[in-house]
VMD Tcl script that draws the C-alpha trace (Angstrom):
set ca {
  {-6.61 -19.42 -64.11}
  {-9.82 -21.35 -63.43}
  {-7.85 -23.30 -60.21}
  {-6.33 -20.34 -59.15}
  {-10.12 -18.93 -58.74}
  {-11.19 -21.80 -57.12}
  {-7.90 -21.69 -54.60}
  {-9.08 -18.26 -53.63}
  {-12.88 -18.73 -53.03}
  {-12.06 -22.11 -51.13}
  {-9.87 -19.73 -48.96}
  {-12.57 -16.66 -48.63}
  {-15.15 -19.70 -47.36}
  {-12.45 -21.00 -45.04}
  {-11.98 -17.73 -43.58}
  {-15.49 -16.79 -42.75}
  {-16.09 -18.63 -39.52}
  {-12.98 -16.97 -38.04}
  {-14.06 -13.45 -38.71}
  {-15.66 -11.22 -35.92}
  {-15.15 -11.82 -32.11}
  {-15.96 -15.38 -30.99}
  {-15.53 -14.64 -27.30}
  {-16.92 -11.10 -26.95}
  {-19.36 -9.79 -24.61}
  {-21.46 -7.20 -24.26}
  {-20.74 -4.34 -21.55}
  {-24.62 -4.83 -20.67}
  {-23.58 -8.57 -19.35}
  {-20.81 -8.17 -17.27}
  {-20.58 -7.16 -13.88}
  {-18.02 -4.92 -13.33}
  {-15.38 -6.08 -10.11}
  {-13.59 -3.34 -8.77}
  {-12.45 -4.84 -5.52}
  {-12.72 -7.75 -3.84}
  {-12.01 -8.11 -0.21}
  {-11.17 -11.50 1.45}
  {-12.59 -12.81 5.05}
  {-12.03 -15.76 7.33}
  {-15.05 -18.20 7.18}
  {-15.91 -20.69 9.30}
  {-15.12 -24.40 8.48}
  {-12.07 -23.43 7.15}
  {-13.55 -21.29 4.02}
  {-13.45 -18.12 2.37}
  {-16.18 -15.50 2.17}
  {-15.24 -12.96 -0.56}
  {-17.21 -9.62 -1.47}
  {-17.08 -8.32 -4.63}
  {-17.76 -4.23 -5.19}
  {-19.46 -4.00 -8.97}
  {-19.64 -0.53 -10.42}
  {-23.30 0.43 -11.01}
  {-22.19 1.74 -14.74}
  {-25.81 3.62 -14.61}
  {-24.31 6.06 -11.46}
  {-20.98 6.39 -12.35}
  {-21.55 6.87 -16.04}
  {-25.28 7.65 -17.15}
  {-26.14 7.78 -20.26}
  {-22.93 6.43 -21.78}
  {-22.57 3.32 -20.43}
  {-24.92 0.33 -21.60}
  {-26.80 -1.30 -18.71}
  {-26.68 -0.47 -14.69}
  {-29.32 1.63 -12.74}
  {-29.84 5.53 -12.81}
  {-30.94 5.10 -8.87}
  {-29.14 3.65 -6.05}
  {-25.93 3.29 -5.06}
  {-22.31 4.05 -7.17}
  {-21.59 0.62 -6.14}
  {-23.13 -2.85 -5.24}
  {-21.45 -4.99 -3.11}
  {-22.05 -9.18 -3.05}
  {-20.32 -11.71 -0.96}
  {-20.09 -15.80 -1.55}
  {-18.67 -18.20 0.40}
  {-16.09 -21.33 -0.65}
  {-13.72 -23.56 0.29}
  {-11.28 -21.57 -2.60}
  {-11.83 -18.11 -4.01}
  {-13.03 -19.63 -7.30}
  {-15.67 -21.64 -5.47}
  {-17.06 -18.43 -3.77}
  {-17.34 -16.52 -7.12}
  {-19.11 -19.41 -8.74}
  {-21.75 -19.68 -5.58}
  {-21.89 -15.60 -6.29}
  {-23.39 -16.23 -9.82}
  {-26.76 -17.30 -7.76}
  {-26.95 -13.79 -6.64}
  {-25.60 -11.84 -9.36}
  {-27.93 -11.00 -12.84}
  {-24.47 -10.36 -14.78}
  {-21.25 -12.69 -15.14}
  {-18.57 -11.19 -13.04}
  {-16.08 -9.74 -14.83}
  {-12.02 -9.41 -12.92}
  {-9.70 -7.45 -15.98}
  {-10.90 -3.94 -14.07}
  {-9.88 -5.01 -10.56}
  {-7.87 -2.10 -8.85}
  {-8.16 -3.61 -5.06}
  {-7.88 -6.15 -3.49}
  {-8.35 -6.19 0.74}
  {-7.61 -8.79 3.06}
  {-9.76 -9.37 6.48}
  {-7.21 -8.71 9.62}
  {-8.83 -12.54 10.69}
  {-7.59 -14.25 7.37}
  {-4.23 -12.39 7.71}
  {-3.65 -13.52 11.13}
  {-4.45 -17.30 10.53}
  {-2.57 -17.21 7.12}
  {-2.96 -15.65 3.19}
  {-0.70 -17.58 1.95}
  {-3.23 -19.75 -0.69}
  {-5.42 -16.94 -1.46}
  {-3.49 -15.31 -4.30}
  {-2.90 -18.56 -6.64}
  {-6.10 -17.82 -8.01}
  {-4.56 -13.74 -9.43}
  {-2.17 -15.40 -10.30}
  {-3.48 -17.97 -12.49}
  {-6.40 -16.49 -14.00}
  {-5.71 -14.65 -17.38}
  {-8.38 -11.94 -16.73}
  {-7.19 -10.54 -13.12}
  {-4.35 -7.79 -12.63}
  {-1.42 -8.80 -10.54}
  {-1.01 -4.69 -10.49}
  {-4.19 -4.63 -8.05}
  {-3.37 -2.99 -4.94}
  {-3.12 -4.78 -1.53}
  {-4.48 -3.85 1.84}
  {-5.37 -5.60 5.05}
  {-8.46 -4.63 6.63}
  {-7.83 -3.42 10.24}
  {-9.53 -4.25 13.31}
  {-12.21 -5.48 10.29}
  {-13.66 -7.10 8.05}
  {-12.48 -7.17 4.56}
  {-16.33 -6.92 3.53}
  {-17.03 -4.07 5.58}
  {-14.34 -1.90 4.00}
  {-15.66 -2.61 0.42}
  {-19.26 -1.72 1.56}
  {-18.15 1.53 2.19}
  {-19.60 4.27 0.55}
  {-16.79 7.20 -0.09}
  {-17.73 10.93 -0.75}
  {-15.29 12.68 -3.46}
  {-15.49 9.28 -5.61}
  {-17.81 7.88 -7.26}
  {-16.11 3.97 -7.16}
  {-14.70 3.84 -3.32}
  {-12.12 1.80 -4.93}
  {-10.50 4.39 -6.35}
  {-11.16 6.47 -3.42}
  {-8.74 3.95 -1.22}
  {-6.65 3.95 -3.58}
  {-6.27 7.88 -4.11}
  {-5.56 7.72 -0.37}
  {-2.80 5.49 -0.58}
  {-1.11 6.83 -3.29}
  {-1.17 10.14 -1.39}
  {-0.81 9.27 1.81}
  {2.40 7.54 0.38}
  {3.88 10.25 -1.38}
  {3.41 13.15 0.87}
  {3.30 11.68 4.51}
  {5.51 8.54 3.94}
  {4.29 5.69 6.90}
  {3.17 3.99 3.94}
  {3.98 2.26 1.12}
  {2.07 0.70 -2.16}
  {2.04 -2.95 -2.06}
  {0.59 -5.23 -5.00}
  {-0.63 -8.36 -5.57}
  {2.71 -9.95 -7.88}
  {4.93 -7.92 -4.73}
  {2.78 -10.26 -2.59}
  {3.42 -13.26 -3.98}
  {7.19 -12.65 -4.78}
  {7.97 -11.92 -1.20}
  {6.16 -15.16 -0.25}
  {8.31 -17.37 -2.36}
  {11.51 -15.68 -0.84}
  {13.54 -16.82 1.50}
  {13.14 -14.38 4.33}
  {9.41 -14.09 3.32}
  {8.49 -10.67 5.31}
  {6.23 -8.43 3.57}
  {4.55 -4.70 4.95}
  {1.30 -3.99 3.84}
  {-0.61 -0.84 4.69}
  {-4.21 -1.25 6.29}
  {-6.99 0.53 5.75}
  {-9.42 1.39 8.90}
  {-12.56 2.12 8.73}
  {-13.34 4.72 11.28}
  {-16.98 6.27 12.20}
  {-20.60 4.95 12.56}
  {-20.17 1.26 11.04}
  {-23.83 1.30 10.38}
  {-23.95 4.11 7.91}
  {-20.83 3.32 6.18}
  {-23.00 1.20 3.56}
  {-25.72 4.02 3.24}
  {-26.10 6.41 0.41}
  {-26.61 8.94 3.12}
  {-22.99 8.20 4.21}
  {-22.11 10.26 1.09}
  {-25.00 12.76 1.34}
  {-22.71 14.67 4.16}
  {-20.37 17.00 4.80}
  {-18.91 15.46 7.23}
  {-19.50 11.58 6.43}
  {-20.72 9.26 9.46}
  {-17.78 6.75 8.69}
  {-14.94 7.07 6.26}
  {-11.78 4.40 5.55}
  {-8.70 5.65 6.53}
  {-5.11 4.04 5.48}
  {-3.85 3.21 8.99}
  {-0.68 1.98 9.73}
  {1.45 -1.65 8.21}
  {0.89 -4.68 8.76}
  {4.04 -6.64 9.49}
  {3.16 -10.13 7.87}
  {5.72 -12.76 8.48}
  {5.95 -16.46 6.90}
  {2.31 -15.17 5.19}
  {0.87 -14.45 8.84}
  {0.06 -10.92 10.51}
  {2.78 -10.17 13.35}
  {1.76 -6.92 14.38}
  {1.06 -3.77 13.13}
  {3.40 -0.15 12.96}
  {2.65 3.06 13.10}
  {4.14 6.68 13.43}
  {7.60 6.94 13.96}
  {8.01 3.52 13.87}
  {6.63 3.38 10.28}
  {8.52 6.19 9.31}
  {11.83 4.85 10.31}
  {11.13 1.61 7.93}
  {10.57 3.98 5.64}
  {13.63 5.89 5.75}
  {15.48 2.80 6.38}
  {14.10 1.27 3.52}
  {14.73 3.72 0.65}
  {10.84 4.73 0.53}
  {11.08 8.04 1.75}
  {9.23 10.35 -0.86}
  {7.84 13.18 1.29}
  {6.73 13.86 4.61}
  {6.76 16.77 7.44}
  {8.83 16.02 10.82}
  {9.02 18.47 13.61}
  {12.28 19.23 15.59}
  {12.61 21.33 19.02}
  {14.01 25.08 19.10}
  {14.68 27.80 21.53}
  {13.70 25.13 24.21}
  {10.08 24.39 22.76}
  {9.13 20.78 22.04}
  {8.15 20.25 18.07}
  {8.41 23.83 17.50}
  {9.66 23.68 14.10}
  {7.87 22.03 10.98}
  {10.39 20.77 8.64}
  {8.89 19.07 4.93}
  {11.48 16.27 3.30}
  {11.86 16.99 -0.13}
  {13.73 14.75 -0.66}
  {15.42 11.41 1.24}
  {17.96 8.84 -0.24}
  {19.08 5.65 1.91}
  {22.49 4.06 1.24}
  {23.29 0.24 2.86}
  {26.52 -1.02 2.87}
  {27.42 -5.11 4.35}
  {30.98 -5.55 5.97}
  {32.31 -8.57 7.54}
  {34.67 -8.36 10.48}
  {36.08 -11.59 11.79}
  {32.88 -13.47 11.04}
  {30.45 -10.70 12.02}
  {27.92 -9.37 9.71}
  {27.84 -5.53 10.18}
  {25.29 -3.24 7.96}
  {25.70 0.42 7.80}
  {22.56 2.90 6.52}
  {23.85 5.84 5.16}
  {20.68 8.37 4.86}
  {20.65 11.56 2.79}
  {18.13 14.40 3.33}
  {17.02 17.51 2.00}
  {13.74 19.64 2.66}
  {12.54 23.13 3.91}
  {11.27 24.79 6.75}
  {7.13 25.12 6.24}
  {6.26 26.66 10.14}
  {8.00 28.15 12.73}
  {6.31 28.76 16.42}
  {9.16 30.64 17.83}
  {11.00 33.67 17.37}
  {13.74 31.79 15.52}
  {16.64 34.23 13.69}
  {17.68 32.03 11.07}
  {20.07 34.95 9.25}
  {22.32 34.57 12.24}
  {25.11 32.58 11.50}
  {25.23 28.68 12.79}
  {20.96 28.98 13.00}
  {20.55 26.63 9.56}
  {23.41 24.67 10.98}
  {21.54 23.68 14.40}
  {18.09 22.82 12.83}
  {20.24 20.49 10.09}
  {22.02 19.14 13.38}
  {18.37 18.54 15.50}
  {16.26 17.45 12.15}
  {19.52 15.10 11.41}
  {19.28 13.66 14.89}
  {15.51 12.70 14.63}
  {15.88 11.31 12.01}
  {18.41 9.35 13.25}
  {16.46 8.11 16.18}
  {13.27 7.11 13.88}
  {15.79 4.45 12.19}
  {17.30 3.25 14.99}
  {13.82 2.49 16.71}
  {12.90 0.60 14.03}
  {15.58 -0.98 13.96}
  {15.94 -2.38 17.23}
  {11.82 -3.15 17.41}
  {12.51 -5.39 14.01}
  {15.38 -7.02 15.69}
  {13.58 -7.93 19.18}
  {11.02 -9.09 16.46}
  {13.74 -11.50 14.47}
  {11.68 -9.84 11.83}
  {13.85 -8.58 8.63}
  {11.31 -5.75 7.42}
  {14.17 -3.61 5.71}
  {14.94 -6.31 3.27}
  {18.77 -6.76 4.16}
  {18.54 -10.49 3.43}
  {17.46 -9.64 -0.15}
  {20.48 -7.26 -0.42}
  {22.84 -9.70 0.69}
  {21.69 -12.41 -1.26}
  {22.17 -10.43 -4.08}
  {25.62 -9.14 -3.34}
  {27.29 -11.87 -1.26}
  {25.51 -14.45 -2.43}
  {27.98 -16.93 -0.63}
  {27.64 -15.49 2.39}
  {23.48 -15.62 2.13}
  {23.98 -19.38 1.49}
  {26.02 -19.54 4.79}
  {23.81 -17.47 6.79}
  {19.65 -18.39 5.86}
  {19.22 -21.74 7.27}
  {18.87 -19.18 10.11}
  {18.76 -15.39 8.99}
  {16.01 -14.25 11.53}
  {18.46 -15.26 14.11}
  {21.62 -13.42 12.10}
  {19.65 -10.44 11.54}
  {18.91 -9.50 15.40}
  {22.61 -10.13 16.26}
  {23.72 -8.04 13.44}
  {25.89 -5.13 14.52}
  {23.89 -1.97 12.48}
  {24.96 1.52 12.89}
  {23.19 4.91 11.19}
  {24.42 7.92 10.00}
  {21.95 11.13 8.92}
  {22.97 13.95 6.93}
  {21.02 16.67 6.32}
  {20.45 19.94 4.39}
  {18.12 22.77 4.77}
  {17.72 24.19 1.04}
  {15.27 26.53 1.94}
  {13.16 28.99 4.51}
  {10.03 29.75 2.44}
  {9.45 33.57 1.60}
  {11.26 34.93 4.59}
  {13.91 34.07 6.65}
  {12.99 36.17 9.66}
  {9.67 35.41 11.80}
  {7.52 38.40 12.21}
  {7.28 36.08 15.70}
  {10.86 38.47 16.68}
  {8.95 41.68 16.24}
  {6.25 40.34 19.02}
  {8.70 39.14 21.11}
  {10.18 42.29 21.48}
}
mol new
graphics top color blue
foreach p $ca { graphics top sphere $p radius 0.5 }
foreach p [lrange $ca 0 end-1] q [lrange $ca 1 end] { graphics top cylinder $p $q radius 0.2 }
display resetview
């Protein structure tokens, strides 16, 4: 009995330096990262910015620490020959310990992305505290620091106000898609290695964009925008898309979650305002004497939102034309994307991937030199499409003016 005592308190006195937290820290000591943004240094270094909630603004009174005054945000910016370098030269500047496990952002200087990103993201994807889930966006016409600087009305964190833009600029006008830091680095060990990621622009008086008083507005001096994708091949910026262009890589590949397109009627340009409800893209690979062939198949549904003309759509065939004219520009969007990626020898819809994965012996034939295959590729694009509905009235009190 005696030994079995002793057994037990020799275990309770073991077990006592193991209890409680040995790593913990206090909220009050760490510095909060929301984003970072990346920039082009000179001598062949990296300056990166790091936006640190000020816990006192965006939650006073609950959260331990931070200032009642000032900004949401604070921004500071170190410079190193590796990303890990410039946060350790930050700790000079910075009263907390900087602190990764919250970051939601993460934007890349146009500068960086045009000499090269691809060693910047070993460092996510190494570190046990950042989120390979952090959004991706390339600053245009910028600087990655200037577009975390910026103060956003609506949100507290601009962080979260970029990336509340994306997500709905995404969803409901669809010349953008979300991009994150482990899609990064997967496309970049592929072998076609071609990645699209949206930019964000900041747009406005550059010089109040850091200013409290940016957000003290109704109609702020400077705002960030998401603005168009950046085509990055081989981990370099090629160019950048936009409008219909976008759109058709979009459609073409499998993206599409909403958007509005306009068609023509009754002879008047853009007359009618169409909303996709919905848009499915099928691609299918043949091979005809040695010639690689892909077909996109493209399935759409929405509803008419606006007519401007006196448009009688209870007459019979008048759903059947706007299907036929929405079909067509649709139709047109793809294939100008598709012949702009192909006089680029740029793969941006991912057909490499798709026949890799079902053909992989005829990948293994083709990728010593698939940028080559791709723009001689025979593609072709049908459209179908369906009107489901009109709204709350099929006739335009535009007929009774007319008259």
């Amino acid at each position: 009995m005696r030994s079995r005592l002793v057994y037990v308190l020799i275990l309770l006195v073991a077990a006592l330096p193991m209890t409680g937290c040995w790593n913990s820290r206090e909220p009050k000591q760490l510095a909060i990262v929301m984003a970072l943004g990346i920039d082009k240094a000179p001598g062949n270094k990296y300056k990166v910015s790091f936006q640190i909630a000020n816990s006192g603004q965006v939650a006073p009174g609950i959260v331990a620490g931070g200032s009642a005054y000032g900004a949401p945000v604070m921004v500071y910016s170190g410079t190193g020959s590796s990303i890990y370098e410039a946060i350790r030269k930050t700790s000079r500047s910075v009263p907390r310990q900087l602190f990764f496990a919250h970051i939601r952002l993460v934007v890349i200087g146009e500068s960086l992305a045009k000499a090269g990103m691809q060693d910047i993201f070993d460092f996510f994807d190494r570190s046990r505290e950042t989120r390979l889930t952090a959004m991706v966006l390339v600053a245009r016409g910028g600087d990655a620091e200037q577009a975390v600087r910026t103060l956003t009305p609506m949100e507290k964190l601009p962080a979260n106000a970029v990336l509340g833009k994306m997500t709905y600029s995404s969803r409901l006008w669809s010349e953008n898609f979300t991009v994150y830091i482990d899609d990064v680095i997967n496309m970049m060990v592929s072998e076609e290695n071609v990645l699209l990621i949206s930019g964000v622009k900041l747009a406005g008086d550059k010089e109040m964009s850091a200013k409290k008083k940016n957000v003290e507005q109704t109609n702020p001096p400077a705002i960030l925008n998401i603005s168009g994708m950046a085509v990055m091949q081989e981990g370099k910026f090629k160019k950048w898309l936009d409008g219909r262009l976008a759109r058709g890589v979009i459609w073409a590949r499998n993206k599409m979650e909403s958007s509005v397109m306009t068609i023509d009627a009754m002879g008047k340009p853009k007359s009618v305002s169409i909303e996709v409800s919905r848009g499915k893209t099928k691609v299918k690979t043949q091979f005809t004497n040695g010639q690689l062939r892909f077909h996109f198949h493209i399935d759409a549904e929405g509803f008419i939102t606006e007519l401007q003309v006196p448009f009688d759509m209870t007459k019979p065939g008048g759903i059947d034309s706007m299907e036929k004219e929405w079909a067509e520009t649709i139709r047109e969007e793809v294939e100008a994307a598709i012949k702009q990626a192909q006089s680029d020898k740029c793969d941006m819809f991912g057909l490499g991937q798709m026949l890799r994965r079902e053909h992989p012996k005829q990948w293994n034939k083709r990728k010593g030199d698939w940028n080559n295959v791709f723009a001689d590729s025979e593609i072709t694009v049908t459209v179908h499409t369906e009107i489901r509905h009109q709204g709350l009235r099929n006739k335009s009190y535009l007929s009774n003016i007319s008259k």
